[in-house]
C-alpha positions as CSV (number, residue, x, y, z in Angstrom):
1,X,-44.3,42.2,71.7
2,X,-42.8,43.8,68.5
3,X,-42.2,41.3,65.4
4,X,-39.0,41.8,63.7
5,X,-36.6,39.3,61.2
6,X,-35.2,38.5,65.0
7,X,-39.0,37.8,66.3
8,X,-41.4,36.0,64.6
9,X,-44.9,34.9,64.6
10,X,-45.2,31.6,63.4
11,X,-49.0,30.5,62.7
12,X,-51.3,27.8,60.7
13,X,-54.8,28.9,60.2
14,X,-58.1,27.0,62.0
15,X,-60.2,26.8,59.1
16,X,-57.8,25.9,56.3
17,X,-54.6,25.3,58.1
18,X,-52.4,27.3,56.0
19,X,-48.7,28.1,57.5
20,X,-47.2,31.2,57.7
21,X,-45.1,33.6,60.1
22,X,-45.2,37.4,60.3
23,X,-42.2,39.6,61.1
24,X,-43.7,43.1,60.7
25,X,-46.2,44.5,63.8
26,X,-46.4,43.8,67.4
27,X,-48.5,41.2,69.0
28,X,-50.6,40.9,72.4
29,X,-51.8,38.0,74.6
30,X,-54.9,38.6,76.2
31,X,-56.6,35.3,78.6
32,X,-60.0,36.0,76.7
33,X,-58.8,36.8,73.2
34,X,-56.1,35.0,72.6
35,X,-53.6,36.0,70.3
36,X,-54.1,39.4,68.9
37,X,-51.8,40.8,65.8
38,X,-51.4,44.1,64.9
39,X,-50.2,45.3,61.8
40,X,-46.7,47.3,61.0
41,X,-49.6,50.3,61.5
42,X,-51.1,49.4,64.9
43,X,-54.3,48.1,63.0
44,X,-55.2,44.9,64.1
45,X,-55.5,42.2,61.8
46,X,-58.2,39.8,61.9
47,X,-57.6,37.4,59.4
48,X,-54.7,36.2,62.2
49,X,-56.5,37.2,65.3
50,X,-57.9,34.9,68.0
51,X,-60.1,32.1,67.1
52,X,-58.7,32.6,63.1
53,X,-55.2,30.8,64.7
54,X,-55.1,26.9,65.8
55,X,-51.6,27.0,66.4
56,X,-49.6,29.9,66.9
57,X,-45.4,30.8,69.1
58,X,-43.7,33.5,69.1
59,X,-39.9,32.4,68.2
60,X,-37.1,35.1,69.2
61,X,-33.6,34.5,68.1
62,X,-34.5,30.8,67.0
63,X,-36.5,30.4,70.5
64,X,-39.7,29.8,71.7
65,X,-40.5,32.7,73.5
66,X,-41.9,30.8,76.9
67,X,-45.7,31.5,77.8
68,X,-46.1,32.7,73.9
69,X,-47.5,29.7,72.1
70,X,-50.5,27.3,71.2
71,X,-49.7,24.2,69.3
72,X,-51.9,21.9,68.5
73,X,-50.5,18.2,68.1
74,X,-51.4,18.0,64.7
75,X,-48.8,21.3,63.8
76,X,-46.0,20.6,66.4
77,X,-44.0,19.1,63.9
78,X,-45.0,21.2,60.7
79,X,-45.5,24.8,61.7
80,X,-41.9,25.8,60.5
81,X,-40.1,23.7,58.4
82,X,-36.7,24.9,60.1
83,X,-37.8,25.5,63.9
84,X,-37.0,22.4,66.4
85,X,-38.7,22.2,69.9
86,X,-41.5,24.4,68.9
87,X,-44.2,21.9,70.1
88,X,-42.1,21.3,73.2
89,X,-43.8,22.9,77.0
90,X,-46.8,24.5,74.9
């Protein structure tokens, strides 16, 4: 899945549970893996691959993409400061 300012990864870290979102690169979603991101030049990036993301949902047009998230409790409520529902059916 492509990110764009219309499709966005919205993450917090494992180990230090920093919050972010990416907008640029493409995403997969593989039943081993996990999450894997890509950057805007098909490299993937580690540092938000896999075991590196607690929570993670993919939000398209202000939506949670369905089948494209993993939210802890603990983030459900705090992994976007604007996003509603993103905990909800994860």
């Amino acid at each position: 899945m492509t990110l764009s300012s219309d499709c966005i990864l919205y993450y917090a870290l494992s180990e230090s549970g920093v919050r972010g979102r990416a907008t640029e690169g493409k995403v997969e979603l593989h039943e081993r893996d996990g999450l894997i991101v890509y950057d805007r030049f098909g490299m993937r990036n580690e540092y938000l691959s896999g075991e590196r993301l607690r929570s993670w949902s993919v939000i398209r047009d202000g939506i949670p993409v369905p089948g494209w998230s993993h939210v802890m409790p603990e983030d459900a409520f705090r992994l976007t400061d604007h996003q509603e529902g993103i905990g909800e059916g994860t």
